[in-house]
Structure formats: structure tokens, C-alpha cells
Backbone as JSON Lines, residues from 0, in Angstrom:
{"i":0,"aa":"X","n":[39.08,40.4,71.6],"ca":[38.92,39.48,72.71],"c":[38.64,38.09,72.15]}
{"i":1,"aa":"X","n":[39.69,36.98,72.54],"ca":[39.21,35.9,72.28],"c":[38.16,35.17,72.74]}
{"i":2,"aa":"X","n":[37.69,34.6,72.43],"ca":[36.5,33.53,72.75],"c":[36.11,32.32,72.63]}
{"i":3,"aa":"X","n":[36.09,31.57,73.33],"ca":[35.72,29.91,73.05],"c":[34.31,29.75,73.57]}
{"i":4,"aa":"X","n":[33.37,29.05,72.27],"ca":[32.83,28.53,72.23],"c":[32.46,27.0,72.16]}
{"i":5,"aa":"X","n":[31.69,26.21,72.67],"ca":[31.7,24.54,73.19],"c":[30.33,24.43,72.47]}
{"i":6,"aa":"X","n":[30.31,22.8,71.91],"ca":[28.9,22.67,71.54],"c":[29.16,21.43,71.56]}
{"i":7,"aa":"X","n":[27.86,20.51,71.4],"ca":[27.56,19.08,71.69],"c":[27.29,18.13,72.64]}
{"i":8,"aa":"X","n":[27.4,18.93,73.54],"ca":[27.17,17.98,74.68],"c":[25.3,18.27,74.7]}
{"i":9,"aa":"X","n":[24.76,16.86,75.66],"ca":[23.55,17.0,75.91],"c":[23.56,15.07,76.8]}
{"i":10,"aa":"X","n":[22.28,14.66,76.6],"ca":[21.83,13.23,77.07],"c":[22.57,12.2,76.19]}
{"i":11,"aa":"X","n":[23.39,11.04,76.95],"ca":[23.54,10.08,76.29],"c":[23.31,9.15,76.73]}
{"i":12,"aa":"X","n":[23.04,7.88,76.37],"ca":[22.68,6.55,76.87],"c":[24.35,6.13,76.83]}
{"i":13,"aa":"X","n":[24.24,5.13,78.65],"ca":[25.94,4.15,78.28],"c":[25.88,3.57,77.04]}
{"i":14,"aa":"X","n":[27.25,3.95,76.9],"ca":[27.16,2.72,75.41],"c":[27.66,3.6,74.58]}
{"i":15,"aa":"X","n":[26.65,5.29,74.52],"ca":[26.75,5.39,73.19],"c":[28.38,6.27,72.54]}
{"i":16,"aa":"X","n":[27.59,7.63,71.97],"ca":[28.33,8.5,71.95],"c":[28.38,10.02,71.36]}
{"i":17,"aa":"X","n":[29.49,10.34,71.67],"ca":[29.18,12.1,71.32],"c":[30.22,13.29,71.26]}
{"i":18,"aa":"X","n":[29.89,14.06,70.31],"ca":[31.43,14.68,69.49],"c":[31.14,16.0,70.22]}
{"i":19,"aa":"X","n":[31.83,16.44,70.95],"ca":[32.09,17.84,71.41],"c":[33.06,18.83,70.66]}
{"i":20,"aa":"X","n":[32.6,19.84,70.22],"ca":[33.52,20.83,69.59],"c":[33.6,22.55,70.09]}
{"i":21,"aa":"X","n":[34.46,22.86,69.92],"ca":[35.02,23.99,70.88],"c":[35.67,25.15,69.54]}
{"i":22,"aa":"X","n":[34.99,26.3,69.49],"ca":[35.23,27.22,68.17],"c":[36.39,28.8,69.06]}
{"i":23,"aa":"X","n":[37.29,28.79,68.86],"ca":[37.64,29.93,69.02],"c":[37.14,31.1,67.99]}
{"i":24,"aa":"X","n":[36.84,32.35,68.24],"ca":[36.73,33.47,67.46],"c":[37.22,34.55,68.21]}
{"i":25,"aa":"X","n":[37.29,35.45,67.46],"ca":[37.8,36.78,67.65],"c":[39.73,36.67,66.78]}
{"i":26,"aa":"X","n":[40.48,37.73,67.73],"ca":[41.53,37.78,66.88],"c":[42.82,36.61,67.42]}
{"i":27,"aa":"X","n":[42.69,35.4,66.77],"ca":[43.57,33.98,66.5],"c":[44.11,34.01,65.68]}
{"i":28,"aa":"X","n":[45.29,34.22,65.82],"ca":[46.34,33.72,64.83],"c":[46.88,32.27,64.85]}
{"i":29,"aa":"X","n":[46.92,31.64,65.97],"ca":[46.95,29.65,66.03],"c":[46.25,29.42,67.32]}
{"i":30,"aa":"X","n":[45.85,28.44,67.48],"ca":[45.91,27.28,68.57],"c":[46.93,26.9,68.53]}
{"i":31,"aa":"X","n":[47.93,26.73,70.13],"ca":[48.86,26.35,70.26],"c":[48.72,24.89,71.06]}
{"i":32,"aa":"X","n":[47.3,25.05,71.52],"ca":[47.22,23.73,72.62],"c":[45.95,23.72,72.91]}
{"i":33,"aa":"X","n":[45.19,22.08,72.69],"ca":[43.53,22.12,72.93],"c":[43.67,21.13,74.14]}
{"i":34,"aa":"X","n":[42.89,21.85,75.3],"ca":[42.8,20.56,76.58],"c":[40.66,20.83,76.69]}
{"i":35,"aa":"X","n":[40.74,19.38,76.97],"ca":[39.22,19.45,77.92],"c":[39.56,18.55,78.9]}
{"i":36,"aa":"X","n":[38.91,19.56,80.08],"ca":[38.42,19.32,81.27],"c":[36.65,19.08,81.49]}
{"i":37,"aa":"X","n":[36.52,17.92,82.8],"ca":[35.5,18.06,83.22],"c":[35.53,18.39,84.67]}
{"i":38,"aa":"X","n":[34.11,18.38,85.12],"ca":[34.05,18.81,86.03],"c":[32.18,18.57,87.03]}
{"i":39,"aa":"X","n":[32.4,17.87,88.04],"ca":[31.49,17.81,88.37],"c":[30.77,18.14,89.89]}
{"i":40,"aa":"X","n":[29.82,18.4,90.31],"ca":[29.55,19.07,91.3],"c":[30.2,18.41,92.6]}
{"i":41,"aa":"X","n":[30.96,19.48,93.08],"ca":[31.74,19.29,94.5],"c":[32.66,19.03,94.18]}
{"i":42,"aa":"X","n":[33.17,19.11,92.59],"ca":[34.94,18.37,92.65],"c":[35.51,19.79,91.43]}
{"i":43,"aa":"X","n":[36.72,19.2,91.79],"ca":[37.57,19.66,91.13],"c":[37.73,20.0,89.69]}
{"i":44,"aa":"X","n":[38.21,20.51,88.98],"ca":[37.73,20.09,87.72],"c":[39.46,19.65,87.11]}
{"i":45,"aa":"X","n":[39.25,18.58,86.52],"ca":[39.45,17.49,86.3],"c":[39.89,17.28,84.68]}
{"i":46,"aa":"X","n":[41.71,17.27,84.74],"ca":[42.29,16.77,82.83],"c":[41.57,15.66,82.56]}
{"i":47,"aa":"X","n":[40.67,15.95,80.81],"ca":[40.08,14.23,80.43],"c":[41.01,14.3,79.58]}
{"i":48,"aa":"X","n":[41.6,15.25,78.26],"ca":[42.48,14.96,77.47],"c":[43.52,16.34,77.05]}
{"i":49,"aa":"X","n":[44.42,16.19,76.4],"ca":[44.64,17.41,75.87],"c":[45.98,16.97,75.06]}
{"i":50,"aa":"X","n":[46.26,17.63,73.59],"ca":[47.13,17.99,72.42],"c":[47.91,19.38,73.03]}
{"i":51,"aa":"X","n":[49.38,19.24,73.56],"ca":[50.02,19.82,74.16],"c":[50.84,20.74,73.02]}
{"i":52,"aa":"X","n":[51.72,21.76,73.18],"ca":[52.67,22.19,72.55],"c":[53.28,21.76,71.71]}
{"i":53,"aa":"X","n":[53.76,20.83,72.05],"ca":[54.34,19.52,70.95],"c":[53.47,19.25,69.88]}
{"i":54,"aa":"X","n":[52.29,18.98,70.13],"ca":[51.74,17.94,69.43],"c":[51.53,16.97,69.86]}
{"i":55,"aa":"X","n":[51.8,16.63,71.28],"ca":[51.6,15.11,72.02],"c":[50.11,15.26,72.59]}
{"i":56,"aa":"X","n":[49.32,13.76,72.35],"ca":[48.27,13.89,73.29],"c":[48.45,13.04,74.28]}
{"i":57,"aa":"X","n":[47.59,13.38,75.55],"ca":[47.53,12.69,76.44],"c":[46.18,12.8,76.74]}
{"i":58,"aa":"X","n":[45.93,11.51,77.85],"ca":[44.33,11.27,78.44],"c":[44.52,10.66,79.53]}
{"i":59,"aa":"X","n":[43.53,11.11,80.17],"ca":[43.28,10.5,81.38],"c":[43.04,8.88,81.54]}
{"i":60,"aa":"X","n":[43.45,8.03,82.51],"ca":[43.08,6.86,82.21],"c":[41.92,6.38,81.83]}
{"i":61,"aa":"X","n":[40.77,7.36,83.15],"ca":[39.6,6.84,82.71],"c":[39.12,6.69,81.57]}
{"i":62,"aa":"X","n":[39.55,7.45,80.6],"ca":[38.74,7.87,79.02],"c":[39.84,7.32,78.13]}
{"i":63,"aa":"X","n":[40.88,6.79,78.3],"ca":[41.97,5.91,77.48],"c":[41.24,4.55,76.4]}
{"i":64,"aa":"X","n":[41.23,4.85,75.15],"ca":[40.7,3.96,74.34],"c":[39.55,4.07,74.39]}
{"i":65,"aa":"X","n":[38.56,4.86,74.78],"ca":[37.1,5.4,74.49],"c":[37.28,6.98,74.12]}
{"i":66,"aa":"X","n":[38.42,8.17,74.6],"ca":[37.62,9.24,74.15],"c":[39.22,9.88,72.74]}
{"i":67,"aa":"X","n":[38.6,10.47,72.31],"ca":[40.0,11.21,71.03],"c":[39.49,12.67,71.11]}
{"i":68,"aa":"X","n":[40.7,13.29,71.19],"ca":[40.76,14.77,70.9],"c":[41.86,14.9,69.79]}
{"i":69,"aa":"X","n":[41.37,15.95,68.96],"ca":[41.28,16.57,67.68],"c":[41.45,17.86,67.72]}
{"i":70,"aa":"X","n":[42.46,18.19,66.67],"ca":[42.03,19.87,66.18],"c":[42.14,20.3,64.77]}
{"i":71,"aa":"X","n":[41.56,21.05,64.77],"ca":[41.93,21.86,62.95],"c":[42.19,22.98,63.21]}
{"i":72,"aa":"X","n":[43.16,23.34,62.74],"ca":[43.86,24.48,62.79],"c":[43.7,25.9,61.74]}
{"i":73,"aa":"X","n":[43.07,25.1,60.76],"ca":[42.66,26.26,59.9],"c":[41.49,26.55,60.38]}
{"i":74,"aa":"X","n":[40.53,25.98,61.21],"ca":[38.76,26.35,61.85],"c":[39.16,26.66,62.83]}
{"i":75,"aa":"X","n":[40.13,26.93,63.83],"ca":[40.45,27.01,65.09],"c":[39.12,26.8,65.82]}
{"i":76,"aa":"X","n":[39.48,25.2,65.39],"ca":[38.71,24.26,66.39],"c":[39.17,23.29,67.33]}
{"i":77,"aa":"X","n":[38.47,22.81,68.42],"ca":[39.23,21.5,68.73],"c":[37.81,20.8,68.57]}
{"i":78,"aa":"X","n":[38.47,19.65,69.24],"ca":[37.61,18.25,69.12],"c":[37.54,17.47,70.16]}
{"i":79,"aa":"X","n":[36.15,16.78,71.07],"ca":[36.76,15.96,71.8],"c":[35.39,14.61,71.22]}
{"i":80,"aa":"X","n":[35.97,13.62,70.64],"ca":[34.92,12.52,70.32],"c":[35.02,11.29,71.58]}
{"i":81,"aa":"X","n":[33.7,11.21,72.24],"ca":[33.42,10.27,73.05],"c":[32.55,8.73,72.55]}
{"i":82,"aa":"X","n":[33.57,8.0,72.79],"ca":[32.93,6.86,72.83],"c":[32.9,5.95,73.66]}
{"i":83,"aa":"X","n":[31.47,4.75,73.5],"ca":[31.59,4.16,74.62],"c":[31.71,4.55,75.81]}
{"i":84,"aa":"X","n":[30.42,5.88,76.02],"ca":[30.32,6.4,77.26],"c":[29.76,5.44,78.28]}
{"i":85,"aa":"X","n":[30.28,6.02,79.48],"ca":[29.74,5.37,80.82],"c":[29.24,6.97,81.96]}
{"i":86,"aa":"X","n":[28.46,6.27,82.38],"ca":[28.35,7.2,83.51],"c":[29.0,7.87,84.31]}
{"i":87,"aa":"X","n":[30.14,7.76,84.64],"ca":[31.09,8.0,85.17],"c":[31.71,9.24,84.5]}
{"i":88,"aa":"X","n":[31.32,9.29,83.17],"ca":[31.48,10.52,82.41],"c":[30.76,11.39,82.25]}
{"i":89,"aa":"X","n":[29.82,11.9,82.74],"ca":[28.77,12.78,83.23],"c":[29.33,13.78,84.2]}
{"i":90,"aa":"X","n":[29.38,15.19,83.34],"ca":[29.9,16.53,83.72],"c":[29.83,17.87,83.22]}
{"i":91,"aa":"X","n":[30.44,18.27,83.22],"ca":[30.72,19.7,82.51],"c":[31.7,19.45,82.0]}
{"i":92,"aa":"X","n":[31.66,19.48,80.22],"ca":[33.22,19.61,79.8],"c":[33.34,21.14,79.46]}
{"i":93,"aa":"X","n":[34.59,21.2,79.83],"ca":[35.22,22.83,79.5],"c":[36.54,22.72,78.33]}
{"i":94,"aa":"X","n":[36.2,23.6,77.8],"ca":[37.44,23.76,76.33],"c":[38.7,24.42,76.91]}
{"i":95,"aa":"X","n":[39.66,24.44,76.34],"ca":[40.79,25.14,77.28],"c":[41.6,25.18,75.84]}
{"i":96,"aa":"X","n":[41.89,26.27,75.59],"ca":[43.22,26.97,74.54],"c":[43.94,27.89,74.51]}
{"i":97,"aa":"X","n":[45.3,27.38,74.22],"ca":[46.29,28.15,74.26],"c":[46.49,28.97,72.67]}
{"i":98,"aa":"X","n":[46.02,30.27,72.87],"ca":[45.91,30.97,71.56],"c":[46.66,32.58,71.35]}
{"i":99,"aa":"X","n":[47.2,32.38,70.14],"ca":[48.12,32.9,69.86],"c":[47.67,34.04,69.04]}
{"i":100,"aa":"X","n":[47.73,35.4,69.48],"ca":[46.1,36.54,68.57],"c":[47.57,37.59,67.71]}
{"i":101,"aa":"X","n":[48.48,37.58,67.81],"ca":[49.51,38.83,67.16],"c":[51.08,37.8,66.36]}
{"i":102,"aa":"X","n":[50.59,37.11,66.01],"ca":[51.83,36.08,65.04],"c":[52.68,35.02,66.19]}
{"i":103,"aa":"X","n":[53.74,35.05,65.07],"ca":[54.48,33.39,65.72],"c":[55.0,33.53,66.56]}
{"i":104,"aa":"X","n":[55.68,34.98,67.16],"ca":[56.32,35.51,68.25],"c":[55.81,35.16,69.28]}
{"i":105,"aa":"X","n":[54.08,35.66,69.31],"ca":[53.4,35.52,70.24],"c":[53.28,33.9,71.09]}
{"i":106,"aa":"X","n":[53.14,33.45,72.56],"ca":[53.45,32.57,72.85],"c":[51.98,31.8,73.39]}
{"i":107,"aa":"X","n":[51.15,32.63,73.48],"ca":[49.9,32.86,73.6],"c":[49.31,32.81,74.89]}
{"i":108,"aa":"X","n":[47.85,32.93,75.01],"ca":[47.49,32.87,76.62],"c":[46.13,32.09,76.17]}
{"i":109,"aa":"X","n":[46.46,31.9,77.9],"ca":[45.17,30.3,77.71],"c":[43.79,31.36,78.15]}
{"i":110,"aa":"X","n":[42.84,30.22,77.09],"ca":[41.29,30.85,77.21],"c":[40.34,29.31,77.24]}
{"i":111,"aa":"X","n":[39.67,29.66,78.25],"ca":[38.56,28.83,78.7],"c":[37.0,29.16,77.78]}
{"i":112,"aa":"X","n":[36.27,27.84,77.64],"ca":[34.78,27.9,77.19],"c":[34.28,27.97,78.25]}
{"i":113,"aa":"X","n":[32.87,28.5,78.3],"ca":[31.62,28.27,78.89],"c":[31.43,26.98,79.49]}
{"i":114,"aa":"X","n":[31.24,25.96,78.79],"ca":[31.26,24.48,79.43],"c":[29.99,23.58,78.9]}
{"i":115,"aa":"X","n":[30.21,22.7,78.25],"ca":[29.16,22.07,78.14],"c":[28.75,20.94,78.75]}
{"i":116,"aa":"X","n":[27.23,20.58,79.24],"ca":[26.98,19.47,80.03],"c":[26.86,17.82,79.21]}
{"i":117,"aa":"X","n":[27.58,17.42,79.68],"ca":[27.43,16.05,79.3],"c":[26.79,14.97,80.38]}
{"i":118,"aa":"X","n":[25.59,14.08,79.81],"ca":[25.11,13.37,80.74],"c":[24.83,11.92,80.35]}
{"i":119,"aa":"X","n":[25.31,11.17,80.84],"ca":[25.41,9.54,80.75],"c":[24.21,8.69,81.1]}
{"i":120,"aa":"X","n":[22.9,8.24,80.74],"ca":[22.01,7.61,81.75],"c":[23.06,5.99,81.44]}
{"i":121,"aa":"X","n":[22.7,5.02,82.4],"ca":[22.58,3.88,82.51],"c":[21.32,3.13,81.55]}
């Protein structure tokens, strides 16, 4: 059974910043695709970035030129580095991967983290 694990989130002051990382374990043979979502009470939950199939990333406007997502592929990890937080970024981020557990054939199926809280003061 795959598994994603999230770590880093906690309190940040605007301004600052903060590296979120997301560990798959169990049986992975690749990451095919790292997305984070947030998500905050009463809404939806919400694309901030994600490294697609391709290899293309994309981001949400709001977080365009403040946040970068990352992966390593030999740690089957991803990455999401925030900078120049604002309040407005205060949520739950959730890990999202497309992982591939029986070789290259395999096309893989998407697995969600737990979620970590991220919080912005002013």
C-alpha cells in the first residue's frame, strides 16, 4: 500500500517562508506526477501547483513567482518551497501523486497525503 506522507508546514509570519515535503513509501517504482493542493474551511480544495506527466509545471496565479515545486525521484519525494508568504496562503496543503508500484508499464494511480496546516499571521 502506498503512502504519502507531508511535513513542514506549521506558523509563519507574512513575509516569510517554508519548505513543505511530501515522502511516498511503500511499493514505488516512480512518481509520475507531484500536485499540491490547498484547502480551506468551507471551500473547495484548491490547485496551488503541480509537475505534470510531462514534466511541465504549472501554478496557480496566486502563488506565481513566490511558491516552486520540486521532486526527486530517487527519494520519491516532492517539494513545495514557499516564499514570500501572505495570508491568503493559510490552509491545508495536501500532497497528491501519481505513482507507479509494478514498473514502466504501469501507468499509475493517484495517492493523496494527510495534509499539512499552513498558517500565515500578518
Amino acid at each position: 500500500q502506498v503512502q504519502l506522507a507531508e511535513s513542514g508546514g506549521g506558523p509563519v509570519q507574512s513575509g516569510g517562508s517554508l519548505r513543505l515535503s511530501c515522502k511516498a513509501s511503500g511499493p514505488v517504482f516512480s512518481i509520475n506526477a507531484v500536485s499540491w493542493y490547498r484547502q480551506t474551511v468551507g471551500n473547495r480544495r484548491e490547485l496551488v501547483a503541480e509537475i505534470t506527466t510531462r514534466g511541465n509545471s504549472n501554478y496557480a496565479d496566486s502563488v506565481k513567482g513566490r511558491f516552486t515545486i520540486s521532486r526527486d525521484g530517487a527519494r520519491n519525494s516532492g517539494f513545495l518551497q514557499m516564499d514570500n508568504v501572505v495570508p491568503e496562503d493559510t490552509g491545508v496543503y495536501y500532497c497528491n501523486m501519481i505513482v507507479s508500484q509494478w514498473g514502466p508499464r504501469d501507468e499509475g494511480e493517484m495517492y493523496w497525503g494527510q495534509g499539512t496546516q499552513v498558517t500565515v499571521s500578518s
